[in-house]
C-alpha positions in Angstrom: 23.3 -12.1 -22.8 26.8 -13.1 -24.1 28.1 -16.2 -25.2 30.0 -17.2 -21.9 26.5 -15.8 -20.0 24.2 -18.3 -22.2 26.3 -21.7 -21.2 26.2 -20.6 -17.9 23.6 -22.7 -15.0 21.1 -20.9 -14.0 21.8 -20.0 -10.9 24.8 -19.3 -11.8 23.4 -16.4 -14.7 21.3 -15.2 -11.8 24.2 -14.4 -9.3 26.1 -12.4 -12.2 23.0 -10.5 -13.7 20.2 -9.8 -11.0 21.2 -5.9 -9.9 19.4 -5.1 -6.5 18.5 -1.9 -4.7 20.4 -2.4 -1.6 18.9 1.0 -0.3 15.2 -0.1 -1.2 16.0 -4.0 -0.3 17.6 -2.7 3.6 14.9 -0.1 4.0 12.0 -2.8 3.6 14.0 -5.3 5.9 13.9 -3.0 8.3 10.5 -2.4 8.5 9.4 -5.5 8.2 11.2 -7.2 10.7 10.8 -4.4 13.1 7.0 -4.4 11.9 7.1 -8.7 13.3 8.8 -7.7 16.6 6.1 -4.7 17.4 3.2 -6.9 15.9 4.3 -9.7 18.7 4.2 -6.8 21.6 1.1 -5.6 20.4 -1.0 -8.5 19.7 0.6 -11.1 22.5 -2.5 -10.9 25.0 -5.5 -10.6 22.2 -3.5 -13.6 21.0 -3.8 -15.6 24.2 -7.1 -14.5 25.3 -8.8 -15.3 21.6 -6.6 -18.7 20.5 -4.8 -19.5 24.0 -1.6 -19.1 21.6 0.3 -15.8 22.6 1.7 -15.4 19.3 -1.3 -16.8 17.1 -1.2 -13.4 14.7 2.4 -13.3 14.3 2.9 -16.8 13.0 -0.2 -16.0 10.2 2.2 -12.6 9.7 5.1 -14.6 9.3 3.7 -17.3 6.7 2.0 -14.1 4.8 5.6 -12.6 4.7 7.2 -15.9 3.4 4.3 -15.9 0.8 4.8 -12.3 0.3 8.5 -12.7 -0.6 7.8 -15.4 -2.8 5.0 -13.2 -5.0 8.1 -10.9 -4.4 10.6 -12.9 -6.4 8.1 -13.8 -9.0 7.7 -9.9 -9.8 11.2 -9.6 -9.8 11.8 -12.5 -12.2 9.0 -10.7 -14.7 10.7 -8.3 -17.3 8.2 -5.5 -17.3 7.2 -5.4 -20.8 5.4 -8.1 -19.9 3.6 -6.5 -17.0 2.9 -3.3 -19.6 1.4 -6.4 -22.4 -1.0 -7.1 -19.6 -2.9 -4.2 -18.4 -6.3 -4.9 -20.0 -6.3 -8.7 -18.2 -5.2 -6.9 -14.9 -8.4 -4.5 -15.5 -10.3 -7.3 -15.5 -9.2 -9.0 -12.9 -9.1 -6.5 -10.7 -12.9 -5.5 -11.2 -13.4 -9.4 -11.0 -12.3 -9.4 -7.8 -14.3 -6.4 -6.5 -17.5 -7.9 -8.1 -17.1 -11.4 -6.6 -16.5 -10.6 -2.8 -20.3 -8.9 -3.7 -21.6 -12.7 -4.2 -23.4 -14.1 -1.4 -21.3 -17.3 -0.3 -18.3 -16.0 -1.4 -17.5 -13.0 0.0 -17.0 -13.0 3.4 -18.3 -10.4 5.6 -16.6 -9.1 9.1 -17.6 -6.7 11.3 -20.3 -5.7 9.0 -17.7 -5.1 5.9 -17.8 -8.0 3.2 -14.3 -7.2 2.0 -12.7 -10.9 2.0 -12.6 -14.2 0.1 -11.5 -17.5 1.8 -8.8 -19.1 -0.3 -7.0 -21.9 1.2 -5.7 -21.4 4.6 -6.4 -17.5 4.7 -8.9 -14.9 3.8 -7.5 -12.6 0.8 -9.0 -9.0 1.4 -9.5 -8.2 -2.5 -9.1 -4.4 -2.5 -5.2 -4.8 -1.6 -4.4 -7.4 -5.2 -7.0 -5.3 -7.4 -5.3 -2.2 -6.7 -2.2 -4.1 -7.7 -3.9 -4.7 -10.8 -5.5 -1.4 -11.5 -2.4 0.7 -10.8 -0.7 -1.4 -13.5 -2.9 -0.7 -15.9 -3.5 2.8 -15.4 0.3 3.3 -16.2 -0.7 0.9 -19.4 -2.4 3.0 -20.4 -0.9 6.6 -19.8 2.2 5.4 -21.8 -0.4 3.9 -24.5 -2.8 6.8 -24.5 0.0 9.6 -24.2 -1.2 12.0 -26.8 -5.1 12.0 -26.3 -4.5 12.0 -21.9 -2.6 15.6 -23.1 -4.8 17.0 -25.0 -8.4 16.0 -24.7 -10.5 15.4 -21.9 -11.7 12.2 -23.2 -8.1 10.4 -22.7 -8.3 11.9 -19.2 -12.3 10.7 -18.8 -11.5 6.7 -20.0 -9.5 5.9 -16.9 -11.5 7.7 -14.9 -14.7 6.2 -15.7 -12.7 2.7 -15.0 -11.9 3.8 -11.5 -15.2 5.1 -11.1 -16.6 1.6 -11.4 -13.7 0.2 -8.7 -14.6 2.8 -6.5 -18.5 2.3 -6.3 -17.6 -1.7 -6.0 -15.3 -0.6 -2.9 -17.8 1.1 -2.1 -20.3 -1.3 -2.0 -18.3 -3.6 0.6 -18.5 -0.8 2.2 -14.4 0.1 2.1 -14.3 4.0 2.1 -10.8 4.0 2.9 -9.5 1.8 0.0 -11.7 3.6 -2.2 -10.0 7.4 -1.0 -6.8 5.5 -1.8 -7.1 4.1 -4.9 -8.6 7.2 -6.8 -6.1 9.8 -5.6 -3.4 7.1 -6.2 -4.6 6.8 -10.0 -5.1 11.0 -10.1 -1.5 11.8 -9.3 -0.3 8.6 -12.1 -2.5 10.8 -14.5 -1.2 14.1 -13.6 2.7 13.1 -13.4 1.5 11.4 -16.8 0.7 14.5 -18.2 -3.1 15.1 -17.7 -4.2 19.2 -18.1 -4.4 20.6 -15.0 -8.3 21.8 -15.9 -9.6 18.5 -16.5 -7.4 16.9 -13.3 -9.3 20.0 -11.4 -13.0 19.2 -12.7 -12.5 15.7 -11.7 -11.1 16.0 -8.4 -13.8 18.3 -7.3 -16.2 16.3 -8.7 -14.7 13.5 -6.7 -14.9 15.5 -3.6 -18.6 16.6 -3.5 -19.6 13.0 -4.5 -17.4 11.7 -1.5 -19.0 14.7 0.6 -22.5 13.6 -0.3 -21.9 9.8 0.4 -20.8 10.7 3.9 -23.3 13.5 4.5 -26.3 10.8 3.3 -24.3 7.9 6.0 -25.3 8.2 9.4 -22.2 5.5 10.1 -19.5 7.4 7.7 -20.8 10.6 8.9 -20.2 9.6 12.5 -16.7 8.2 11.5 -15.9 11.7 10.0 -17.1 14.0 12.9 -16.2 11.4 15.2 -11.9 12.3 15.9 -12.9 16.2 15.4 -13.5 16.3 19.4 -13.2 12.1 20.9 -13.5 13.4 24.4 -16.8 14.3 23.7 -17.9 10.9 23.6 -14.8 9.2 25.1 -17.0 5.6 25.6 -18.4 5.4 22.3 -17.7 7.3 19.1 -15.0 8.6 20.4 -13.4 5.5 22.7 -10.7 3.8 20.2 -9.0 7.5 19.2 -9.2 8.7 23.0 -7.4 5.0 24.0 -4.9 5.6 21.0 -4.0 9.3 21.9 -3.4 8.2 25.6 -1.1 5.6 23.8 0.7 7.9 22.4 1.0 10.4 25.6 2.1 7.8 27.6 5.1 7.1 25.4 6.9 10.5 26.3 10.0 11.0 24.7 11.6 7.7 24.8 8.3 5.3 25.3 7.7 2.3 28.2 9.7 0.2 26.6 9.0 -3.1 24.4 6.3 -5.0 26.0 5.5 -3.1 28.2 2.7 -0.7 27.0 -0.6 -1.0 28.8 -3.2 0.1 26.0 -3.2 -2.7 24.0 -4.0 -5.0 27.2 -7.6 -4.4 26.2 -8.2 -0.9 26.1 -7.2 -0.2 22.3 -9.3 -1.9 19.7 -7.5 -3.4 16.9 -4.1 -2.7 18.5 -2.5 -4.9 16.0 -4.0 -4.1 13.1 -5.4 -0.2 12.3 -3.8 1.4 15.3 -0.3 -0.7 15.9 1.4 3.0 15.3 -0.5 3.7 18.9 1.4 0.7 20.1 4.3 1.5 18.5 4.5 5.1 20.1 4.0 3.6 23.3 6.6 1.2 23.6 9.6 3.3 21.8 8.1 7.2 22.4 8.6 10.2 20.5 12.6 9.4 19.6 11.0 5.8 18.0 7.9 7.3 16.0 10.5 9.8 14.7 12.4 7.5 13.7 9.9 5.0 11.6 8.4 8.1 10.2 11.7 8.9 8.5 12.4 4.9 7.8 9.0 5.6 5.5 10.1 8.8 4.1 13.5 7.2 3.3 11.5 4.5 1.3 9.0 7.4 -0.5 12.7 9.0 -1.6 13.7 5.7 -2.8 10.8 4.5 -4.8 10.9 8.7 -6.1 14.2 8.5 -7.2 13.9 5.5 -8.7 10.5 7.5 -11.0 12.7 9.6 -12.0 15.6 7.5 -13.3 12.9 5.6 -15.3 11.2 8.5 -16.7 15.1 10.3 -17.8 15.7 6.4 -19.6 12.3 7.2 -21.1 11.0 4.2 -19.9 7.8 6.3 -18.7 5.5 2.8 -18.0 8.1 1.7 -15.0 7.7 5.6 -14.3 4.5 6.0 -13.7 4.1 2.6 -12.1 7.0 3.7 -9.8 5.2 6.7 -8.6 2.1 4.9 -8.0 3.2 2.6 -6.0 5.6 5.0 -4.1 2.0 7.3 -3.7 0.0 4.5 -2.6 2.3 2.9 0.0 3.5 6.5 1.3 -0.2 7.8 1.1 -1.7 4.9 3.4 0.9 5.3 5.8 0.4 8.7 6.6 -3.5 8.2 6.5 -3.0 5.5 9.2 -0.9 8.0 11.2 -3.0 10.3 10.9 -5.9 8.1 12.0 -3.7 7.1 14.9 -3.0 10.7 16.3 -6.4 12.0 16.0 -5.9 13.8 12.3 -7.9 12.3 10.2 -11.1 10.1 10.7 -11.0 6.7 11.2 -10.8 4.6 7.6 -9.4 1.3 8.4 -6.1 1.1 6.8 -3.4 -0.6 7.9 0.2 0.5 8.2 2.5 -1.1 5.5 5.0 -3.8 6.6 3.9 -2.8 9.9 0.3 -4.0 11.1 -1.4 -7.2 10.8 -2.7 -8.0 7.2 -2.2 -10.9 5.4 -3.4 -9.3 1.9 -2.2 -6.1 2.9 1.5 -7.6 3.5 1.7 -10.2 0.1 0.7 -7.2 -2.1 3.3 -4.4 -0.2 5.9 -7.3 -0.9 4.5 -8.1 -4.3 4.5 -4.3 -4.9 8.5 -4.3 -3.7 9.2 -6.9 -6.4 8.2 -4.7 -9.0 10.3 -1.8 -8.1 13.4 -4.3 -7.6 12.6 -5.5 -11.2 12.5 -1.8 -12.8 15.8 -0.9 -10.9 17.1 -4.0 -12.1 16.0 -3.1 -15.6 17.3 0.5 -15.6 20.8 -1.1 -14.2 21.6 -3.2 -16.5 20.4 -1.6 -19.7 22.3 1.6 -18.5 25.8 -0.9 -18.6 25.9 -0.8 -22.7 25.1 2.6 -23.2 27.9 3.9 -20.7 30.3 1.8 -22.9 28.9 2.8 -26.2 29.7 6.4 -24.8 32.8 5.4 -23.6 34.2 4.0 -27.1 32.7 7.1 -29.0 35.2 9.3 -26.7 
């Protein structure tokens, strides 16, 4: 900071030194405020029918996305090395958080899943913040543990091990999806990180027959897998909310009903707002509109990429790694919940970021944005001295 910089208010020093992505900042408005406008059409009548308000969920979306900006701007006010200092307390807190919503009394159980702890004047769904907090310290530690995640399959087995633990907490809620999420979020940190492609293989398949057996030994999750392979072959039961979500999406043609005027959420789709809002979505705006939020997310996935690899050529390799694992998580639920939507994958409760209704699910995704703003930031204004130091050595 220079001399002039330093006497400067505040507010002042702000305006002059904060360097946003303008691509990353417009491509999250975007979704997000198209994400309130669909989450209104989709959830006016469940709204009405449940509260007698018509628009009940979107004013608990809207305060979640004030407080989501706001955990937004304190990421973004957080130089990084500080976020890289505090891995190990983020381990912990994270697995705190998956062991407490366990506790009788304090975890609070819906639809038979106990995934949630009242605080205040909402219900935090812990899986979304102790991602948060494991993804940070993964990258921790692949910039800590550099040599050994290379070279021996113990630096590869430590993390593992860790996320082994989160995953049988997730688990334990039960939250397979979250669980799916988390792991192969970590495994592709590790492997950009450098991890041999043997021991990434061994664990992986490992990972893969355990999940196998888990489902094969579930009667529920084993109906959930086998369950969108053929819907119309129990359209009223195993098979009712994909068959209600594919005649959604039919019905939406080329260029969709219009807004407001889809007929599947009046009823006939379960959790239209939340799981299957893409359904909605297709509905209303057709082929021509999924298209085009499809490619709004890939835009974002490019962003969050690029922005990986700038990091990693500053060799600033722990805003790398966290770059890509945020990028893979946010990109990676989003095409699981498409999938889901369209009949491709089986059904795993995830919601669509920026998009469907989820308080936790939205602070975190706008907690997660923070972050990235802060590492562009970073990378911007520490590029500034070494373009002039080149300059004057010309």
């Amino acid at each position: 900071m220079t001399a002039r910089n330093a006497t400067m208010p505040f507010p002042a020093r702000l305006k002059t030194e904060l360097k946003i992505d303008p691509v990353l900042l417009t491509l999250v408005s975007v979704l997000l405020l198209g994400g309130l406008v669909i989450l209104a059409s989709a959830s006016i009548t469940i709204s009405d029918n449940a509260t007698g308000n018509p628009f009940f969920y979107l004013e608990r979306q809207v305060v979640a996305a004030v407080i989501g900006i706001g955990a937004g701007l304190f990421c973004l006010f957080v130089p990084m090395r500080v976020w890289q200092a505090l891995g190990f307390p983020m381990l912990l807190l994270g697995l705190a958080l998956l062991t407490v919503v366990l506790f009788p009394g304090i975890g609070y159980e819906v639809n038979g899943a106990q995934r949630w702890v009242r605080i205040g004047i909402m219900n935090l769904q812990v899986s979304e913040p102790a991602r948060l907090c494991l993804l940070i310290y993964v990258a921790g530690y692949a910039v800590r543990q550099e040599k050994a995640l290379r070279e021996r399959f113990v630096g590869f087995l430590r993390p593992m091990l860790v996320l082994s633990v989160a995953c049988v907490l997730l688990l334990a809620e039960p939250d397979f999806g979250a669980a799916i999420v988390l792991l192969a979020t970590a495994l592709v940190m590790l492997f950009v990180a450098g991890a041999r492609i043997r021991d990434f293989i061994v664990f992986f398949s490992a990972a893969v027959v355990a999940m196998g057996v888990l489902a094969l030994t579930s009667p529920y999750r084993l109906n959930r897998l086998t369950g969108f392979m053929d819907p119309w072959a129990d359209p009223y039961n195993s098979g009712f909310q994909l068959t209600q979500s594919l005649i959604a999406i039919g019905r939406g043609e080329w260029l969709g009903v219009g807004l407001g005027d889809g007929v599947q959420k009046l009823f006939y789709l379960p959790e239209a707002h939340t799981d299957f809002v893409f359904a909605v979505f297709a509905e209303e705006f057709g082929l021509l509109g999924s298209v085009v939020l499809i490619t709004l997310f890939l835009a974002l996935l490019w962003r969050v990429f690029k922005l990986a690899m700038r990091a990693a050529d500053s060799e600033r390799f722990f805003e790398a790694y966290l770059a890509i694992g945020l990028g893979t998580w946010l990109g990676l639920q989003a095409f699981i919940n498409v999938g889901v939507n369209m009949g491709l994958l089986p059904t795993k409760g995830l919601t669509l970021p920026l998009i469907s209704y989820g308080r936790s699910s939205l602070i975190v995704a706008l907690a997660a944005i923070g972050l990235l703003l802060r590492i562009h930031h970073e990378l911007t204004v520490d590029a500034k001295p070494v373009n002039r130091r080149r300059r004057s050595k010309r």
